[in-house]
C-alpha positions, 0 to 999 in steps of 0.5 A, a space after each residue: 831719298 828713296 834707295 833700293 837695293 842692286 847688285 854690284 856693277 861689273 866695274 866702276 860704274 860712272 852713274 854712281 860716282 856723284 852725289 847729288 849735292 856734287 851734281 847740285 854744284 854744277 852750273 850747266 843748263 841741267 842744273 840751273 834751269 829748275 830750282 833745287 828742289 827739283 830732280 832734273 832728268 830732261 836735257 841730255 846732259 850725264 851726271 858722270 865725272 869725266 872720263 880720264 883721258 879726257 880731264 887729262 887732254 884739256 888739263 894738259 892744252 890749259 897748262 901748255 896755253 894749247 888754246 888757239 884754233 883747231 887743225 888737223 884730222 887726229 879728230 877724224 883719225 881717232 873717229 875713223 879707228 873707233 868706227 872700225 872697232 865699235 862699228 866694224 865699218 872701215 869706210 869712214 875717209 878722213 879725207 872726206 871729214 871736216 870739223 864743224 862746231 856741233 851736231 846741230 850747227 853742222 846739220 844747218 851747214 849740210 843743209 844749206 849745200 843741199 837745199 835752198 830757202 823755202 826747201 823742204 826737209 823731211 823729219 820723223 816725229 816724234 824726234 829730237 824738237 831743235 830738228 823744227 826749230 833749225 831747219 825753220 830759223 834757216 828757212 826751210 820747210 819741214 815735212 814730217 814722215 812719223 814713225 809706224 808700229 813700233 817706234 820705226 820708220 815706216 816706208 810708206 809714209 816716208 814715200 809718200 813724204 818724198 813724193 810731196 816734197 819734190 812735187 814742186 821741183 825743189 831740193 829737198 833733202 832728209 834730216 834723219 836721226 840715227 839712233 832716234 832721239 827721243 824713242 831709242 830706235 835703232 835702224 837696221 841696215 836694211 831699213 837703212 838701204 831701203 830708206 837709201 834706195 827711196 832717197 835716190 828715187 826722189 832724189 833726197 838727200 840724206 843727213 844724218 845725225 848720229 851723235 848717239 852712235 856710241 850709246 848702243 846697247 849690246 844687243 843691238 848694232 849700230 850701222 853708219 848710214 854711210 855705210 849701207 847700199 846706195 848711201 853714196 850721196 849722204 851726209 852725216 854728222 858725228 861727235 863724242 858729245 853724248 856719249 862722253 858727256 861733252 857738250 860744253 867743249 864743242 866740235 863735231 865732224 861733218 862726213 860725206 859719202 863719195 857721191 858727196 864729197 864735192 858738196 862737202 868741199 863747198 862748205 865755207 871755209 870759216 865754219 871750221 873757225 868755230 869749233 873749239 880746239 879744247 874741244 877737238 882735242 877733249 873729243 880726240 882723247 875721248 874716241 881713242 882712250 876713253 872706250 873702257 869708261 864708255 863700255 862702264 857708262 853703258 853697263 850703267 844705263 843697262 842697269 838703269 833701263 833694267 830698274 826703270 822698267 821695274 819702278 814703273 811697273 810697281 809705280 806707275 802701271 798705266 805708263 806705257 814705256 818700250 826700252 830703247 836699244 840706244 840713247 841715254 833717253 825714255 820715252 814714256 808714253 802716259 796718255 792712260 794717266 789722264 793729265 793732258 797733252 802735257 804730262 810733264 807739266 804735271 809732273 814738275 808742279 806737282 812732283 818737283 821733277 823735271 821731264 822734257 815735255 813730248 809736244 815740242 818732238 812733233 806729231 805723236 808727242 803729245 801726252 808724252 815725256 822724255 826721262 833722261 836715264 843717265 842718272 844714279 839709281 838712286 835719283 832715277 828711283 827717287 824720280 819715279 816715286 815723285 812722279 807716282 806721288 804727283 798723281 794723287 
């Protein structure tokens, strides 16, 4: 495999510390999917080990027989300490926190108190596809709001999408994902506000799904939604998943902002049956010991959108690619290449690599893919040479 040279991290970098026939072993949808032959950079799984205090916090349930039901708050306790250090935001009320079993499996919860069957709920495409297929398995309608110049949102056409929304007098609330799966945008706070006072004008709920919260670049800030003017009747979703690599050990937080807090206590009692407690614990560990890994994860993927930018400058010139301030995600935009609505396609017959194709985000997903960055350098330069080579 092709290697080129970089300097050496500041300290351990957790991207490095795999090879690939290590990562090969493993049995997780990233690596079972695609034959082995194929480079997988698509589902949103890291090819890190597992920070310490995490592998020491599951180690120590499995040998005590620490396998029952969840209980208590220390989840949303380490949350709301972490909230207060990374995001210097101490309105996180553990009071007002429930554990639900995931991201997506809260946001359905959240949905349900705020809407009806056949509502509206309004998404930004290009976004994250399982937004679509959720909300329309539970019976919802979706509306889309895209994004404007420059991958943000854009307040007009979220406007006029609120107006559509509740022209028929339903409920109609907002799936907003913060930071954005798959651009990387992060919203400002006073987009945030804006989006916050046209929310209580239609009288929109917000939700908002922050699982990517904790991978911000330095140079950008992360603001809670709940944490912006005029948010009191939000909703949103949490979890270390992402940014600890814990998507098989499942738990989630749900939190509501004041004006929400009667909503939240009418979710069923039986939701918080299915998170598992390994996972509420592994998470727990993660969001109060983990952040020296965190902060060498993200000195990594710096590393890596850093070296991206250059491969496809030399590579793949014609790829239009805007680094993101967050996620673990690119998103490439190789309409100029010629091969269709459906690049990844291409890339994955031709240069046995496998991208998420863009058409399932939504409207401005087509000709687009999304490169999953949380790899060793060694693979992500590996993976543009492939996809260089599947054009000629």
């Amino acid at each position: 495999m092709t290697s080129i040279p970089q300097p050496p991290p500041a300290g351990p970098n957790p991207l490095r510390a795999l090879t690939l026939d290590q990562l090969r072993r493993r049995t997780s949808m990233k690596w079972r999917t695609y034959p082995p032959d194929v480079l997988p950079l698509w589902v949103a799984e890291m090819d890190v080990p597992l920070a310490d205090p995490v592998v020491r916090a599951v180690t120590e349930a499995v040998r005590f027989g620490d396998t029952g039901y969840p209980a208590g708050t220390a989840y949303a306790e380490a949350l709301a300490a972490f909230a207060g250090e990374r995001w210097s935001w101490d309105g996180l009320a553990v009071e007002r926190t429930a554990i639900v079993p995931d991201v997506m499996l809260g946001v359905v919860e959240m949905l349900r108190l705020v809407t009806g069957p056949g509502d509206p709920v309004i998404v930004n495409p290009p976004v994250y596809p399982p937004f679509y297929q959720f909300v329309e398995h539970m019976d919802r309608r979706v509306v889309e709001a895209p994004l404007g110049k420059g991958l943000r949102i854009d307040l007009d056409v979220l406007e006029e999408a609120y107006r559509r929304a509740v022209a028929d007098g339903g409920r109609a609330a907002h799936l907003l994902c913060s930071p954005h799966n798959p651009t990387g945008t992060v919203h400002t706070a006073e987009e945030l506000a804006a989006v916050a006072a046209l929310a209580e004008r239609y009288g929109v709920r917000i939700v908002a799904d922050e699982i990517h919260a904790p991978l911000v670049t330095a140079g950008a800030r992360f603001v809670p939604y709940l944490s912006v003017p005029g948010a009191e009747r939000g909703l949103a979703l949490m979890s270390a998943s992402k940014g600890w690599n814990l998507a098989g050990l499942k738990a989630a937080l749900a939190l509501a902002g004041p004006g929400a807090a009667a909503d939240l206590a009418r979710m069923p009692e039986e939701v918080g049956h299915g998170p598992s407690h390994v996972g509420v614990l592994a998470h727990t560990a993660a969001l109060r010991d983990g952040t020296d890994w965190l902060d060498a994860v993200l000195a990594g993927l710096d590393e890596n959108r850093r070296l991206l930018t250059g491969l496809l400058a030399e590579h793949l010139p014609g790829v239009v690619h805007r680094a993101g301030e967050a996620t673990f995600l690119a998103w490439l935009d190789c309409r100029a290449l010629g091969l269709g609505d459906d690049p990844a396609e291409v890339f994955l017959d031709r240069g046995r690599v496998a991208l998420s194709s863009g058409i399932p985000f939504g409207t401005g997903g087509a000709g687009h893919v999304r490169l999953n960055l949380a790899a060793s350098p060694e693979v992500l330069t590996e993976a543009v040479r492939r996809m260089a080579a599947a054009l000629d």
